[in-house]
C-alpha positions in Angstrom: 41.1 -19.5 -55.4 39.8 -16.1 -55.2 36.6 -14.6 -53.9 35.4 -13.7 -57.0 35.6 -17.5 -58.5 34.0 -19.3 -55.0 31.5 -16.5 -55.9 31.0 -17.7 -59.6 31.0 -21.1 -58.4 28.7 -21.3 -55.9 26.1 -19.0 -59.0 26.6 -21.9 -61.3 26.1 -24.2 -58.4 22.8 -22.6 -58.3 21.9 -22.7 -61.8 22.6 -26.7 -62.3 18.5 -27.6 -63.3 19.0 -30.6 -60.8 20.0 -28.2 -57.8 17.1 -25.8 -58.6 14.3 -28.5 -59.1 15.1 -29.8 -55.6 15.1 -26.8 -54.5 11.6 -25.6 -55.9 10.1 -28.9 -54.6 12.0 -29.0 -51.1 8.8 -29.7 -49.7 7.3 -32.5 -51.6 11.1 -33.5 -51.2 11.0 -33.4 -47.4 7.8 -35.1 -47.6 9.2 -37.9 -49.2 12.1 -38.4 -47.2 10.5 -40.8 -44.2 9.0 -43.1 -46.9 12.8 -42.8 -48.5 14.6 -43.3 -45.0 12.3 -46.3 -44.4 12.6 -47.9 -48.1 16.5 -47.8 -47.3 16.7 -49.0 -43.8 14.0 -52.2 -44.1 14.1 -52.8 -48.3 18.0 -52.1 -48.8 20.2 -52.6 -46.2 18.8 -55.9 -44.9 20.5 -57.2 -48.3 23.6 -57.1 -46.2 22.6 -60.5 -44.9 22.2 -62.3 -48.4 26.1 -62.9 -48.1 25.2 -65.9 -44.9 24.0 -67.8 -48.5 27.7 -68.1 -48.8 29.0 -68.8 -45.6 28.1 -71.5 -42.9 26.5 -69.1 -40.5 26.8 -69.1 -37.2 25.0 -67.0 -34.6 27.4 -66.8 -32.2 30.0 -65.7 -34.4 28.2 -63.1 -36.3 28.3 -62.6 -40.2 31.7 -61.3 -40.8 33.3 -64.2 -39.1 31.6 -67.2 -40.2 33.4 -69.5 -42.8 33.1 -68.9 -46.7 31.6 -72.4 -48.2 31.2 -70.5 -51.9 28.1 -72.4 -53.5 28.2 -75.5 -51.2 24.4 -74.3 -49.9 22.9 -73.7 -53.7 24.8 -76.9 -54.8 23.0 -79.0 -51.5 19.9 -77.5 -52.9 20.0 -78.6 -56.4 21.1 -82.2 -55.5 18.1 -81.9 -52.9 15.0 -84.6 -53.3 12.9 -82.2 -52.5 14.2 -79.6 -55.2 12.3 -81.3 -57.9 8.8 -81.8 -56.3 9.6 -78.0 -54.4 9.7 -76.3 -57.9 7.0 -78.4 -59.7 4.5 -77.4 -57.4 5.5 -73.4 -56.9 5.6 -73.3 -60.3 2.3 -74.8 -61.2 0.5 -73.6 -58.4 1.6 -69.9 -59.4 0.6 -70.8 -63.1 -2.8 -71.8 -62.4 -3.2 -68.8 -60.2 -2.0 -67.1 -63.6 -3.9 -68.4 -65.9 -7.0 -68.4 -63.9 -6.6 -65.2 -61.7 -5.1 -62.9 -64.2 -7.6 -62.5 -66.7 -10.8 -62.4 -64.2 -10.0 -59.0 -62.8 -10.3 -57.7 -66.4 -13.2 -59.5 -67.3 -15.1 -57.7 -64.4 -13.8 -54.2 -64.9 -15.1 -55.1 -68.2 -18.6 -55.8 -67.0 -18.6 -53.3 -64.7 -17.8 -50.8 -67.2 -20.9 -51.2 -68.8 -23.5 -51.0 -65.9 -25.1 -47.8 -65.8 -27.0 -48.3 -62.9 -24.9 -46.6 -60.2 -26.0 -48.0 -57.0 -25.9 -51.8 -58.3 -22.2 -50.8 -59.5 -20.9 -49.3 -56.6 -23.6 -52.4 -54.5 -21.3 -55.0 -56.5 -17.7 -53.4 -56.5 -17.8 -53.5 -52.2 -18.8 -57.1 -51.8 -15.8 -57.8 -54.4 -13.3 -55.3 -53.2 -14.2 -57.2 -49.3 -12.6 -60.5 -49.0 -9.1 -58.3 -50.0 -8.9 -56.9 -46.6 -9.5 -60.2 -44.8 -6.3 -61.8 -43.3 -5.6 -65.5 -44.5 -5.9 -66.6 -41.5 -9.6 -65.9 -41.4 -9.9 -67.2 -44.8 -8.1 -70.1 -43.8 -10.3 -70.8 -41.2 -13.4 -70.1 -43.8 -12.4 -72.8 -45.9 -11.3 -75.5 -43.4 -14.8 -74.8 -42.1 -16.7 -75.0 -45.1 -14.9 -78.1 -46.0 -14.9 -79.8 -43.2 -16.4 -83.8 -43.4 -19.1 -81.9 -41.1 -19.3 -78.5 -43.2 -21.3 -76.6 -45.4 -20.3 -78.2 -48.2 -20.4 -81.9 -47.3 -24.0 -81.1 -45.7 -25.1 -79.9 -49.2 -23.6 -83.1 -50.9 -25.4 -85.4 -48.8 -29.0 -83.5 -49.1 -28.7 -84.4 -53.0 -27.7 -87.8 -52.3 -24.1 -87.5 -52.5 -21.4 -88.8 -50.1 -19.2 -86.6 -48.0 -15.8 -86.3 -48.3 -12.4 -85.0 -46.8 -11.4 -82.0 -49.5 -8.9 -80.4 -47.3 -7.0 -84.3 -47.3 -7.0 -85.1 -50.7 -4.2 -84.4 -53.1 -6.4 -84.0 -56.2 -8.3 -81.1 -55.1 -5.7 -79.2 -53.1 -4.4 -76.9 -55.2 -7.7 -76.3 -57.1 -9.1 -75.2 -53.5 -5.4 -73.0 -53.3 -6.6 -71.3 -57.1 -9.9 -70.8 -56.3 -9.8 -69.2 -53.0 -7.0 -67.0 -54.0 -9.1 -66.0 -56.8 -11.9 -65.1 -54.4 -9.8 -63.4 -52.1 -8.2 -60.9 -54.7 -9.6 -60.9 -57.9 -11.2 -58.0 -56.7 -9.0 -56.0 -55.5 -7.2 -56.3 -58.9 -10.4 -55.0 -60.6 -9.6 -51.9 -59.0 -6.9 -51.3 -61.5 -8.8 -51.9 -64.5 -11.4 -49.6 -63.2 -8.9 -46.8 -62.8 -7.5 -46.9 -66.4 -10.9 -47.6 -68.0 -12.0 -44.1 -66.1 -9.3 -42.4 -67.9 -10.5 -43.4 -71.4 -11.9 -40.4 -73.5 -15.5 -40.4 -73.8 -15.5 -38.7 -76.6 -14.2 -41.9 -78.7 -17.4 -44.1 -77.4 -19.5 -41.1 -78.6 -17.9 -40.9 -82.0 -18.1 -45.0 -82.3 -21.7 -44.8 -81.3 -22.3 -42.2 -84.2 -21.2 -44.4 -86.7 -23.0 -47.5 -85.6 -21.0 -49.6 -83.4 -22.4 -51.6 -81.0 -21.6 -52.7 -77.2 -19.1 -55.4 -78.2 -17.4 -53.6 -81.2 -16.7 -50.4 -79.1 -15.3 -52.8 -76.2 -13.2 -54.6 -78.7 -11.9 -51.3 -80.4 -11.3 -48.9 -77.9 -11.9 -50.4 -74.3 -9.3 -53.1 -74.8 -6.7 -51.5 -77.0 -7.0 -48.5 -74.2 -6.8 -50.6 -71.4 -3.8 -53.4 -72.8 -1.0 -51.2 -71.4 -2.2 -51.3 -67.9 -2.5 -55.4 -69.0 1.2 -55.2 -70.2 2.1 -53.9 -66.8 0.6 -56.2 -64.7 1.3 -59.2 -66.5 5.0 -58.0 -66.4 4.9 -57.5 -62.6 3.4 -60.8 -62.3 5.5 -62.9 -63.7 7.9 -61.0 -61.5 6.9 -63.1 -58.4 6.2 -66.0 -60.7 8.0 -68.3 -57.7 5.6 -66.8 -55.2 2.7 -69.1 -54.7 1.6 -67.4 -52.0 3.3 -68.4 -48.4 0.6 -67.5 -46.3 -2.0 -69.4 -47.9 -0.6 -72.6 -48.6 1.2 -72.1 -44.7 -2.3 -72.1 -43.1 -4.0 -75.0 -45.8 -1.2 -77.3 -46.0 -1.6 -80.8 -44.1 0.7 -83.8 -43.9 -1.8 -85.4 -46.5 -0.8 -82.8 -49.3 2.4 -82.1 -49.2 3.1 -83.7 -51.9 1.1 -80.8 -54.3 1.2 -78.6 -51.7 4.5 -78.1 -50.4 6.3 -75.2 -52.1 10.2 -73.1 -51.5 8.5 -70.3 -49.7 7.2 -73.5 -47.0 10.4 -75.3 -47.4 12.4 -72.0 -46.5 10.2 -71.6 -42.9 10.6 -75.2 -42.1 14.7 -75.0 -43.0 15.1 -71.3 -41.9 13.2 -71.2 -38.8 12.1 -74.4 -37.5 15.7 -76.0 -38.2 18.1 -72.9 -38.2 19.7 -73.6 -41.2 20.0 -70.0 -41.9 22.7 -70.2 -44.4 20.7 -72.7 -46.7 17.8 -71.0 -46.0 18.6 -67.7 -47.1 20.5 -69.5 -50.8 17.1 -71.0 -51.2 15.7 -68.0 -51.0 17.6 -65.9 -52.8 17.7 -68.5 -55.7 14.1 -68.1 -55.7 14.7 -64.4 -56.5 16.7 -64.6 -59.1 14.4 -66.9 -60.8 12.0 -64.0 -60.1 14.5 -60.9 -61.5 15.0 -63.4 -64.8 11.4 -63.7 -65.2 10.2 -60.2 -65.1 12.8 -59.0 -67.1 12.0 -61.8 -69.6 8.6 -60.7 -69.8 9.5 -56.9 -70.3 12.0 -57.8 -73.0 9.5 -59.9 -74.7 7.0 -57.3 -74.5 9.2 -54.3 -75.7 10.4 -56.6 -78.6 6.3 -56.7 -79.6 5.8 -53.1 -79.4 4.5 -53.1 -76.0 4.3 -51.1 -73.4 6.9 -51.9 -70.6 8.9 -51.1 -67.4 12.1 -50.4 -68.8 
């Protein structure tokens, strides 16, 4: 090859569109790269390690050299006792939270849409947004407290005549306490999304809607919710995308010997079997059956949701 063709080659090199709008960016590109770098090295190449699902790992031999068993840890899992009562209560517990959780957010971004005094608005949205950035630990140790057979709560049942009782022991009320403080916790936070696409709404349309006469509710009904049901789309998809999370942390710090029976989901089942027993090889097929589960529930959800006309993720 001749000078005159690297020449040529290395021009149209510099012409491909992809080459140049890297190299017009190289900045915001060089920018990016330490959030890239770390995205690879913690998200993606731990993945390396699902393969011990397969294998009866051993420590002291390493990954490579442990034995194949094929689907001997997923098969012990299915024919498990616990498998039954494990996915029954992720999977309700993470419902409830659905059905419960979900739609609050909107209901307050809704609300808060329509204040117009500033100061109560802004007053309202911190003690909301606050419980967010406290660690479940200290909410843990909130709610044991309030609950307590000497707490806050028992004290105020027995000033009206009622009898105390042991909440954080009985099965019936467990995972309405899990539902309920995870809704007080981060219903907030969630609000903060709603608030963001209902600030990017035109104003013009709620002037021309009030010009022809609509009220409060007809202009939320016609323009705030249609405007704000693709950022709804989107989150409903992404939830249902950790649909086998129940929340580890949470249940971790609340669960007691007297509810495990409601309580007692694959994310605790995975740090009792993982961690406390070493049985990293079962562990890690629990876990990553767990994420499939997760992978054929979001895209469910999207599929269903392009199929309707929906906005989606894909």
């Amino acid at each position: 090859m001749n000078d005159i063709t690297i020449a040529n080659t290395m021009v149209a090199k510099h012409q491909n569109p992809f080459i140049a709008n890297i190299y017009k960016y190289r900045y915001l590109y060089l920018l990016l790269l330490p959030g890239l770098v770390w995205v690879i090295v913690f998200k993606y190449a731990p993945m390396y390690g699902i393969i011990i699902a397969f294998k009866d790992y051993n420590i002291f031999k390493g990954i490579n050299d442990s034995p194949w068993v094929g689907m001997a840890n997923f098969n012990r899992f299915f024919q498990d006792n616990y498998f039954g009562p494990l996915m029954r209560n992720t999977l309700l517990i993470s419902l409830y939270k659905i059905m419960f959780g979900f739609p609050l957010p909107i209901i307050i971004a809704l609300m808060l849409n329509e204040v117009r005094n500033v100061s109560f608005k802004r007053t309202v949205q911190t003690i909301i947004y606050f419980p967010h950035f406290l660690s479940w630990v200290i909410v843990g140790g909130l709610i044991v407290t309030l609950l307590s057979p000497d707490g806050l709560i028992n004290g105020l049942i027995t000033m009206i005549g009622g009898e105390s009782t042991t909440w954080m022991a009985r099965p019936e009320y467990f995972r309405t306490i899990l539902v309920l403080s995870d809704i007080w916790k981060e219903s907030g936070w969630g609000t903060v999304i709603y608030m963001a696409a209902l600030a990017g709404i035109d104003p013009q349309l709620y002037e021309a809607a009030v010009i022809d006469g609509a009220s409060r509710l007809q202009r939320m009904r016609h323009i705030t919710l249609p405007s704000l049901m693709p950022t709804i789309i989107i989150m409903l998809i992404l939830r249902m995308g950790s649909i086998m999370d129940a929340g580890f942390e949470q249940v971790f710090l609340l669960l007691n010997p007297s509810v495990m029976q409601v309580g007692d989901i694959i994310d605790t089942f995975v740090y009792r079997v993982g961690l406390e027993q070493q049985q990293y090889s079962f562990s890690t097929a629990v876990g990553l059956f767990k994420s499939v589960i997760n992978i054929i529930f979001v895209v469910g959800t999207n599929y269903i949701a392009k199929k309707a006309g929906q906005e989606s993720l894909f």
